[in-house]
Every structure is written in structure tokens, then in C-alpha cells.
LOFIVO-495921 format. One record per residue: x, y, z of N, C-alpha, C in turn. Coordinates in steps of 0.1 Angstrom, whole numbers, plus 5000, padded with zeros to 4 digits. Example, Ala and Ser with C-alpha at 12.3 -4.5 7.8 and 13.67 -1.06 7.14 Angstrom:
residues 2
513249435078512349555078513249675078
512849785071513749895071512950005079
END
This chain:
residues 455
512194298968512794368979514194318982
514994408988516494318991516194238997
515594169010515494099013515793919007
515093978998515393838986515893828974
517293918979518093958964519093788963
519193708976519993628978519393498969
518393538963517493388956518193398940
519393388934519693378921519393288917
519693318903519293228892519293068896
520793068900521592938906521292868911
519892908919519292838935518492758922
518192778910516692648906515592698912
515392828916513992888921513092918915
511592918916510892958908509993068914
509993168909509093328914507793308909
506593308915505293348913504793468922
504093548904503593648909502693688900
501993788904500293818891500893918883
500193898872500094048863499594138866
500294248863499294428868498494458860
498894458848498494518835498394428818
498094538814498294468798499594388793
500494488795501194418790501994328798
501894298809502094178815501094068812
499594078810498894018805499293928792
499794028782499993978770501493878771
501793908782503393818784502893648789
501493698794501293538800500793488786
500093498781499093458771500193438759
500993518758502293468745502893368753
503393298762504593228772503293138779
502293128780501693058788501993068803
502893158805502893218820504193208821
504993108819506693078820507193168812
507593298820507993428809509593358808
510293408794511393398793512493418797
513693348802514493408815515393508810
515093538798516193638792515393778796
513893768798513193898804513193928821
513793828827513793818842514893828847
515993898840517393858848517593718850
517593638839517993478842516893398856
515993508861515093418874513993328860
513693188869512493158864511093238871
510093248866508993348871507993278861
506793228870505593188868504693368873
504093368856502993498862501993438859
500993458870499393438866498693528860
497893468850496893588847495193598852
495793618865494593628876493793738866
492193758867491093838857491493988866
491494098858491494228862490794218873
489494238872488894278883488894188899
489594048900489793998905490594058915
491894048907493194128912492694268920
491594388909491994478917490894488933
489794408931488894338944489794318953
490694238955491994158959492694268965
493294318963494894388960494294538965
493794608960493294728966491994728976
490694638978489694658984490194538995
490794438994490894389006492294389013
493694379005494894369012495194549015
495094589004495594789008494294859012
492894829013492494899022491494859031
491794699038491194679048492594629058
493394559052494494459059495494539062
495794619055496694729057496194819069
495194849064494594969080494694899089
494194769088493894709102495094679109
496494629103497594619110498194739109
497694849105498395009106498195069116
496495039118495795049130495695279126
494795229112494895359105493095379101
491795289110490895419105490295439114
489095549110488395669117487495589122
487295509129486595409136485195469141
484895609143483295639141482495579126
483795629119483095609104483595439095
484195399098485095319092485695219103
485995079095485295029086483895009090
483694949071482294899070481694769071
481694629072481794539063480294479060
480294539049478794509045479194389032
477994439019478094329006479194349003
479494488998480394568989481794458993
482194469011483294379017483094289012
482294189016481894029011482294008999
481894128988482394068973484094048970
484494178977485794188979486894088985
486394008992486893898999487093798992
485593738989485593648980486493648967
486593788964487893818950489293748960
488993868969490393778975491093628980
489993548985490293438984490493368971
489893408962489693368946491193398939
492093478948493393548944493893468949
494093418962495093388971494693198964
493893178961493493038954494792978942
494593088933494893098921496693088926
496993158931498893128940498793028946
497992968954497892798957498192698948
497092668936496692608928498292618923
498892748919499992738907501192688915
501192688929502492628936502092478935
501292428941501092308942501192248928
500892328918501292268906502792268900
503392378907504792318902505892298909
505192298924506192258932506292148934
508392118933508891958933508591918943
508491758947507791668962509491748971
508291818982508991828997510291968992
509792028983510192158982509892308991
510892388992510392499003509692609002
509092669000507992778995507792879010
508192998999507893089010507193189006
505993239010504793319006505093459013
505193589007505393719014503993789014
503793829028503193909029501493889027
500994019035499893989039498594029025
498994029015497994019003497993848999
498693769005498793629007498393549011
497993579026497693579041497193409044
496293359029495393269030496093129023
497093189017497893089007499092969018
499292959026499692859033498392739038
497792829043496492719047496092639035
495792709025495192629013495892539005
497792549000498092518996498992359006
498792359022498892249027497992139027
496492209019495592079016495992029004
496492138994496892068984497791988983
498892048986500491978989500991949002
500591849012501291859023502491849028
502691769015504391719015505491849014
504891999010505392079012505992149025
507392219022507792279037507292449033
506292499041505992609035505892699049
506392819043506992919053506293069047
505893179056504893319056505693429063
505693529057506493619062505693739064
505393779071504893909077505894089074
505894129059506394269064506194359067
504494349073504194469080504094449094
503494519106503194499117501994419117
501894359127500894279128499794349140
498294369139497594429151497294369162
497494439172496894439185495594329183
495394239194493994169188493094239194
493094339200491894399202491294509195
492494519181492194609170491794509158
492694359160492594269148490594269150
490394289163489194209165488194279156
487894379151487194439145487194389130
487694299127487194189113485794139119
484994129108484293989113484993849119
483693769123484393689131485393559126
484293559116484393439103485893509096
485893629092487593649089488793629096
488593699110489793639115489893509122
488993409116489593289117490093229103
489793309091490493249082491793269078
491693409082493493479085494293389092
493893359103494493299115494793149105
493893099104493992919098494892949085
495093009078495693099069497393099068
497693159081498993199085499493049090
498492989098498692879103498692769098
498392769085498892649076500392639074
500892729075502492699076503192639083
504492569083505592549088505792639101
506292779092506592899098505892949095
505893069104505093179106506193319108
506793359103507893439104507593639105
508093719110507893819113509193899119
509094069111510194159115510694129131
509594119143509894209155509294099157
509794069174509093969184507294109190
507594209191506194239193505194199181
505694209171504594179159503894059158
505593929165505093819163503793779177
504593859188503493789195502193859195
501493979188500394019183499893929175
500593849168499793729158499293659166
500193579177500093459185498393529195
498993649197496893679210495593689195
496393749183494993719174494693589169
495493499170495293359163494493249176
494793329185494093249202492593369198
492593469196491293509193490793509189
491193439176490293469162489793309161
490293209164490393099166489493019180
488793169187488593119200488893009209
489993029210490792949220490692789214
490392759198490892629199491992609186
492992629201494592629194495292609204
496392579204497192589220499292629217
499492699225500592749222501492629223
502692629217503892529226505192629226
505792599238506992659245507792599248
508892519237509792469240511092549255
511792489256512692529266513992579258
514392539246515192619238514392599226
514592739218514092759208512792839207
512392869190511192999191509792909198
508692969200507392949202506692819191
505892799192504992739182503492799187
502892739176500892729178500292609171
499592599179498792419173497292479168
496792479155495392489155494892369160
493792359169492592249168491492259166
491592219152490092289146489692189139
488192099138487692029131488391989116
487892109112488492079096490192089087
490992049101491992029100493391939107
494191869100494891819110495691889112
495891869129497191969133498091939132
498592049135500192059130500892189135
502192169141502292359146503192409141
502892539141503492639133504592699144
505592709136506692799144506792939141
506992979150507493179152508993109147
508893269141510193319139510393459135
510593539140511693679143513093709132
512793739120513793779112514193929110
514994009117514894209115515794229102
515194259094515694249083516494389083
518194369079518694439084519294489065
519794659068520194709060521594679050
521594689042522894589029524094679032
524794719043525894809041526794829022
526994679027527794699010527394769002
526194748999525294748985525795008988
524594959000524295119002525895219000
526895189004528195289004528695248992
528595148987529295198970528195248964
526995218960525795338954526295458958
525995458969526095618975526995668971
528295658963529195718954529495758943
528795688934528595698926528195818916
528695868901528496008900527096068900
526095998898524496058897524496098910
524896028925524796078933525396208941
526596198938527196348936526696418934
525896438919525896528914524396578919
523596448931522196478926522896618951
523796558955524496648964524796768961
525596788951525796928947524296978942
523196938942522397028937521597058949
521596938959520896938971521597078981
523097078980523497188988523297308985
523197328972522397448969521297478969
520097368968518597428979519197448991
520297368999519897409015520497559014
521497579010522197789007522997779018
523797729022525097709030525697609035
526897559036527697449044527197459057
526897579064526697579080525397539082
524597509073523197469077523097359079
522497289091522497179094520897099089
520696989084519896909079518996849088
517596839085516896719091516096639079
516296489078516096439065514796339068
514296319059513096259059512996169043
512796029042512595959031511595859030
510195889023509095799026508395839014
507595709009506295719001505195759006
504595879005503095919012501895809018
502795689018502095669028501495679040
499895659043499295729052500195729065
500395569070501195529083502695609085
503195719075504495729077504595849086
503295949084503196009091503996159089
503796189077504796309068503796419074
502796399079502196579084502496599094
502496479105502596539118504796609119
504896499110506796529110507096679102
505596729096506396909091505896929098
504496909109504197019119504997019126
506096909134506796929141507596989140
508097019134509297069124508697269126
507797289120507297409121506997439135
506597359147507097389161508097409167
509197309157510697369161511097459160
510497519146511097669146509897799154
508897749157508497829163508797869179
509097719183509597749197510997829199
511897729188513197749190513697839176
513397989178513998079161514998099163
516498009174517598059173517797959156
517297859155517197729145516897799131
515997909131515397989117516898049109
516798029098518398039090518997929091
519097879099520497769107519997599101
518597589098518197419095517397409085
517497319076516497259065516197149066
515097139064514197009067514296929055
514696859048514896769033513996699034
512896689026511696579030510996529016
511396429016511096329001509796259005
509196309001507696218998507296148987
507396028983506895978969505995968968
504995978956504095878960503495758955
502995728966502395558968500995538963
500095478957498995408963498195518952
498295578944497495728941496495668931
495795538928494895498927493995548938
494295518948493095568960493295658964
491795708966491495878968492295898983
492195838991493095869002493795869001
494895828994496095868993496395978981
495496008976496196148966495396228974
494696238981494596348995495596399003
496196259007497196289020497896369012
498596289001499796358991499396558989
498496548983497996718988498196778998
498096679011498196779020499696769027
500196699021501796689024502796829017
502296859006502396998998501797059008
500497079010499997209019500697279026
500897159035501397179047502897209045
503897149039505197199032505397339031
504097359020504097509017503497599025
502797619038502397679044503997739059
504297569055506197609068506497739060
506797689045507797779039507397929038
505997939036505198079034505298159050
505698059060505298129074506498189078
507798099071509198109081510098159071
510198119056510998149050511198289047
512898279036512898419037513398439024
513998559018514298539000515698439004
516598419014517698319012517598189021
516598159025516398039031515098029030
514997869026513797789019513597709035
512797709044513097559053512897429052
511397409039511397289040511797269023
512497179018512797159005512097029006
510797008994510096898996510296898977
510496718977510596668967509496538968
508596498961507796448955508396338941
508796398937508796238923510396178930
509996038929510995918931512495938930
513395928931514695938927515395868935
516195748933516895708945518595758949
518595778940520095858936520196008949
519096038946518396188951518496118971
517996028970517695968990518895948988
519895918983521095838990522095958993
521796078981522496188985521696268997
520796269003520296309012520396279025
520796109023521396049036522596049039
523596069028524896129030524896259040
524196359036524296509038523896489055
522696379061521796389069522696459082
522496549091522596569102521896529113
520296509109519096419117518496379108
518096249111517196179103515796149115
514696229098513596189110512196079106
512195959120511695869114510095879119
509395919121508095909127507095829126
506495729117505695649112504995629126
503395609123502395579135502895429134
502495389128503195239130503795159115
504795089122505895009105506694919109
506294839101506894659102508494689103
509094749098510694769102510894969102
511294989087511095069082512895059079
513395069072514895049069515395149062
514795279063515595429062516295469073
515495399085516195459101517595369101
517395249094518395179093519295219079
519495269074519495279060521095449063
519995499064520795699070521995659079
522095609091523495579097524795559089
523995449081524895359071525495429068
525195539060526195609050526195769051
525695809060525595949066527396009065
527596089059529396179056529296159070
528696269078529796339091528796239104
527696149098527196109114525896179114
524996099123523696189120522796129129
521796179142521196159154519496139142
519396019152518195909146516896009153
516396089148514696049156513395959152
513595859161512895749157511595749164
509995669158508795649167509395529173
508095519184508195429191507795299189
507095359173505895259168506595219153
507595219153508495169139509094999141
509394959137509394799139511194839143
511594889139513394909137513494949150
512595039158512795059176513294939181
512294859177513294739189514494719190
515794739176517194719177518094879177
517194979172517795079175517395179186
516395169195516095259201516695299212
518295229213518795229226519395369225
519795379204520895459203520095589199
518995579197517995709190517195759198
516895889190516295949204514595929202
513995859209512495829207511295889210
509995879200509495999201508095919202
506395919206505395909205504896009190
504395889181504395969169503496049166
502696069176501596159178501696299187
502596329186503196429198503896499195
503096599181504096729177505096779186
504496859197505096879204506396789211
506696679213507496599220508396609206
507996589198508896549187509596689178
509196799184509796909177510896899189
510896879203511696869212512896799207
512996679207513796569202514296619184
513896679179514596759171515296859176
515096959184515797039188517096979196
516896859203517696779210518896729203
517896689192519096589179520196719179
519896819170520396949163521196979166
521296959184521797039193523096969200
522896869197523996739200525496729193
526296729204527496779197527996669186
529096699181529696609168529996469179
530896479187531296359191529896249197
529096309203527996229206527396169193
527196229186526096209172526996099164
528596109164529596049156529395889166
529195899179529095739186527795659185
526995769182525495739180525595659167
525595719158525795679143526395549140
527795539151528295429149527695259156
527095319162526095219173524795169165
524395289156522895229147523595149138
524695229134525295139119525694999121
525994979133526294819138524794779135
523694809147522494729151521794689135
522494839127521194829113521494719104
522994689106523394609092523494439101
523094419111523294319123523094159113
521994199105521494109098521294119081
521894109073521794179058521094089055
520494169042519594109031519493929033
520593929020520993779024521193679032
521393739050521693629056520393619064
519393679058517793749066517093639058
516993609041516493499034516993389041
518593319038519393219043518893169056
518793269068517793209078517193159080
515693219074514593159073514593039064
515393019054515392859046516192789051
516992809061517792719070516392679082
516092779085515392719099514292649088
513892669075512192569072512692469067
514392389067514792289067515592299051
515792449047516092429032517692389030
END
């Protein structure tokens, strides 16, 4: 991720990460896992070759479809979850994963080196690897949202205290948004039943003390990193000829200069919320047909995750529903929704150029850095509609117009609002996100957090 583009060769760092496949497999077993830096962009990179079915127990049955829902705060709670054997076996893979990233740091980390673990397919790897290595400064990063504890609470009980002791083996404890962080701090007092105790210095972030038998304490510090969008990086790409060229082809799906854009860029991710953003969209024009001719909806859906049946469902029904706008409203010279499906980034960055609204709706998201992303480099300027439940609301919602992401209705409004909004407003707007978005870039977002774990 950019986030961690700032870790070069230079720094002496070493990347650990698992193999997906065969032929990553065959790279550890030729190299003994120290793949060669002439295949890494000059990084060192330790791969494990954690066992197939390990990994996919791990990785799909417990981090993408229990840990994920639960801080997405994404299932059908008559039906779902379960946690029976089937769970239990899946767990056990997973701690057996998050072991195996333990084991390999503590094995090659130099005495009183800084380690920083991403993300919640990890969750367990600071706790474990402070028994091994204490002498370590080790630091956890949260890029998703973190749940409510009275949604976390729906783990068993025995889980979220290992989550909790988990995150809490750290130094730091780090996270996009102060609401995310303080959702960790009420699950870690509940998952922990109350034996932990906060500290609140008088300057500076929070901490948490576990007191727990089988551990000595030690407190973990909060920390609040909003990982902010690469200005640089994004406006020279965005110029470049593939993207031109991928604009000249975009203008001709929309069928005129006078048509005004609403843009959309996400992986079918369940949380992003691409049905309720074309229903809304198909409210707009139903309420408002002065808009019919006049707007195109640009909506890039990739997709994500299509291993699991729920997500090559959703993906179906993000077509469906695409193709049912266009079947209802269109006409032989206007298409309204132009929906693209396979990946292209050349393709988003010409669409965020074009943007006249950009629409962000996700039920819930650890940042989401398209809302930040579209200001950046929008030609003429372009009115944000943002959820409420996107992690990026906290720094931009002063300047965007905000929506409950459940609320076709509300949110076809706030489209019609955006649309409607003159150039000079939309041009101050734009300039106001493009400050908040880039507040913090890639590199000075890593540099932080290794300054504050003492690096």
C-alpha cells in the first residue's frame, strides 16, 4: 500500500509476508524463503511457506469472513454468524498463521529493532511475538474500522480476549480515526472484562494496561495516523498518455461535454455499498428528470474477494442493478450508468479528472482514500458525497456533503444537491478536501508512526 512506499531498500528493512500460490511456494523452497532482491525491487523480503490449507483457514475463513464482517459490521445476524467446530478449526489455522509471522520475526529481528505488523489478518502477532522477543519495539496498525463493542461482542468470549491481548502486546496500537481507536479501547475493557486499566496522560495520546495473569504489563499506546492521499504521486500519473487516452474514450461513453459526471471507484466490496449508490442514483433521476440527458453516473466496480460466493453474488448484482438503471432511463444517445468491471488504474484516474461529483457511500471504511484521492486531481473541481460511516468523514466532512449510507433516498438528494452546485462553490470545496486529503502523505504517515515507536 502507499502507505509504506517510504520503507526503501536503504532503510536495511526486512518485509515478511506468506505465499499465495505455487509459484510463490516454489520461490521459498528454491531461496529458502530469502527471495532474491533483484525479484523485489532491491527490498529484502522473508516469504513463509505457511501449508495451503493453513493460509486459506486463516486468510479467508477467519480474517475476510469473520474479522472483516465483524468490524464492517456486515452480517445478517438472524442467520449469521455461526461459531461452531467448522469456526474452531478455522481459528486454530489462524493462530497457527499468525504463529508462523511471530516465530519468523523473532527469528530475524536485530536486538531492540522496530516491527510493525499491518492489519487485522495479524491481530494475534504482537502478543505472541513480545513473549518471544521482548526486547522488541513492536507497533499494529489497524486499516480497517474497528467495531463497536457491542457488535465486537458477538465473538465468543475466549476470542475477544485473545484479539484484545493480541493488539495489546504492542508498544502501539495505531489506527486511521480517533473513533476507530476509541472502539478498540471499549472492546479491549470488554473483551478483557475490565482487567486492564486505561492511562490518560495530560499531554499526549491514551494508553491501556492489560492485567492479566499470564502476562506482564505493559501499556500500549493509541495512536491516530489518517493516512492521507500522495498529491505528487496522483497529478503526474494522472497525465500521463495511457490516461488521456483512457479520457478521450471515457468522453465518448458519456456523449457530450455538457454532461455532467457522478463518479464512483471501488472493489465490489460488500462494505462499499455500490447497490444502494445506483439505487440512489436511479432515484435521482426518477425524482429529478430535469437531470435525465444531462448526467452520467461512471461507476467502476472491480472485483474483490471472487473466491467467495458472496462476493461473486454481490458482483452480479452490481450488473443487475446497473443494467436495470440503463434499461429503465436510457435512451439510443444516452447511456446513464457506464459501469466498468475489470481493474484499470489508468481508467480511475481519468475518471477522477473528469469527476463533477464524486460518490463515496461505504456502510462503513477505515479511511477510504478515493474521497481523498478525486479532489486531488479533479480538471474543473468536484462536490464530495461522502457517508458518514467512511473513516475520511472525520477530516473531510466539513467540506462534503454527508449522507447516512443507508438512505437511498437522502442520498439521491445530496446528489441532486452536489449537481446542482455552482462552479464557484464546488471550485472552494475541492480546494478545502484537497488541503484536508493530502494533510498527511504516504511517507510522513509511516515516518510517524516509527518516530513515535522510538525508530
Amino acid at each position: 500500500m502507499s502507505g509504506l512506499s517510504a520503507i526503501g531498500p536503504e532503510t536495511d528493512a526486512v518485509w515478511v509476508c506468506a505465499a499465495l500460490g505455487g509459484g510463490d511456494r516454489e520461490a521459498v523452497r528454491r531461496t529458502g524463503g530469502a527471495l532474491e532482491v533483484g525479484d523485489t525491487g532491491g527490498q529484502r523480503v522473508r516469504m513463509l511457506d505457511i501449508p495451503a490449507e493453513v493460509y486459506a483457514a486463516a486468510y479467508n475463513g477467519v480474517a475476510n469472513s469473520v474479522l472483516w464482517f465483524v468490524h464492517h459490521m456486515l452480517y445478517q445476524t438472524p442467520l449469521e454468524p455461526v461459531f461452531g467446530a467448522e469456526f474452531r478449526a478455522q481459528w486454530a489455522a489462524y493462530e497457527a498463521y499468525n504463529a508462523a509471522f511471530a516465530d519468523a520475526l523473532a527469528d530475524g529481528a536485530a536486538l531492540g529493532a522496530a516491527v510493525l505488523v499491518q492489519d487485522y489478518h495479524l491481530a494475534l502477532v504482537p502478543g505472541m511475538l513480545r513473549e518471544r522477543r521482548p526486547d522488541l519495539r513492536i507497533a499494529h496498525f489497524s486499516h480497517t474500522p474497528w467495531a463497536p463493542a457491542e457488535y465486537f461482542a458477538m465473538l465468543p468470549d475466549d476470542i475477544q480476549r485473545q484479539l484484545a491481548l493480541g493488539i495489546l502486546g504492542a508498544d502501539r496500537a495505531n489506527f486511521l480515526t480517533h473513533r476507530w481507536a476509541e472502539n478498540f479501547l471499549a472492546c479491549a475493557e470488554t473483551g478483557l472484562g475490565g482487567q486492564c486499566e486505561r492511562v490518560r496522560p495530560e499531554d499526549g495520546p491514551p494508553g491501556i494496561v492489560a492485567l492479566v495473569p499470564e502476562r506482564k504489563a505493559h501499556t500500549t499506546w493509541i495512536g491516530v495516523h489518517g493516512l492521507g492521499a500522495d498529491a505528487d504521486f496522483l497529478r503526474e500519473r494522472a497525465h500521463r498518455p495511457d490516461v488521456e487516452e483512457r479520457m478521450t474514450a471515457l468522453r465518448a461513453q458519456i456523449g457530450g461535454p455538457d454532461r455532467k459526471t457522478v463518479v464512483r471507484v471501488d472493489r465490489t466490496e460488500l462494505s462499499k455499498n455500490i447497490v444502494r449508490g445506483l439505487l440512489a442514483y436511479r432515484q435521482l433521476l426518477a425524482d429529478h428528470p430535469e437531470w435525465r440527458k444531462r448526467v452520467v453516473h461512471i461507476a467502476f466496480a472491480y472485483p474483490s474477494r471472487q473466491d467467495l460466493a458472496v462476493y461473486r453474488e454481490y458482483t452480479a448484482e452490481v450488473e443487475q442493478v446497473a443494467g436495470a438503471v440503463n434499461a429503465e432511463f436510457g435512451t439510443a444517445d444516452w447511456q446513464p450508468v457506464v459501469l466498468h468491471v475489470k481493474d484499470d488504474f489508468a481508467r480511475s484516474l481519468a475518471a477522477y479528472r473528469l469527476a463533477d461529483v464524486a460518490l463515496v457511500n461505504p456502510i462503513r471504511d477505515g479511511m477510504n482514500l478515493v474521497a481523498k484521492e478525486i479532489p486531488v486531481v479533479s480538471d474543473t473541481g468536484c462536490a464530495l458525497v461522502l457517508s458518514r460511516e467512511a473513516g475520511a468523514h472525520e477530516e473531510l466532512g466539513a467540506h462534503a456533503l454527508t449522507v447516512n449510507p443507508y438512505d437511498v433516498m437522502g442520498t439521491a438528494e445530496a446528489l441532486h444537491e452536489a449537481l446542482s452546485m455552482d462552479d464557484a462553490e464546488r471550485a472552494a470545496r475541492t480546494e478545502r478536501l484537497a488541503a484536508a486529503a493530502t494533510a498527511l502523505p504516504p511517507a510522513q504517515w509511516f515516518l510517524d508512526q516509527l518516530r513515535e515507536l522510538g525508530g
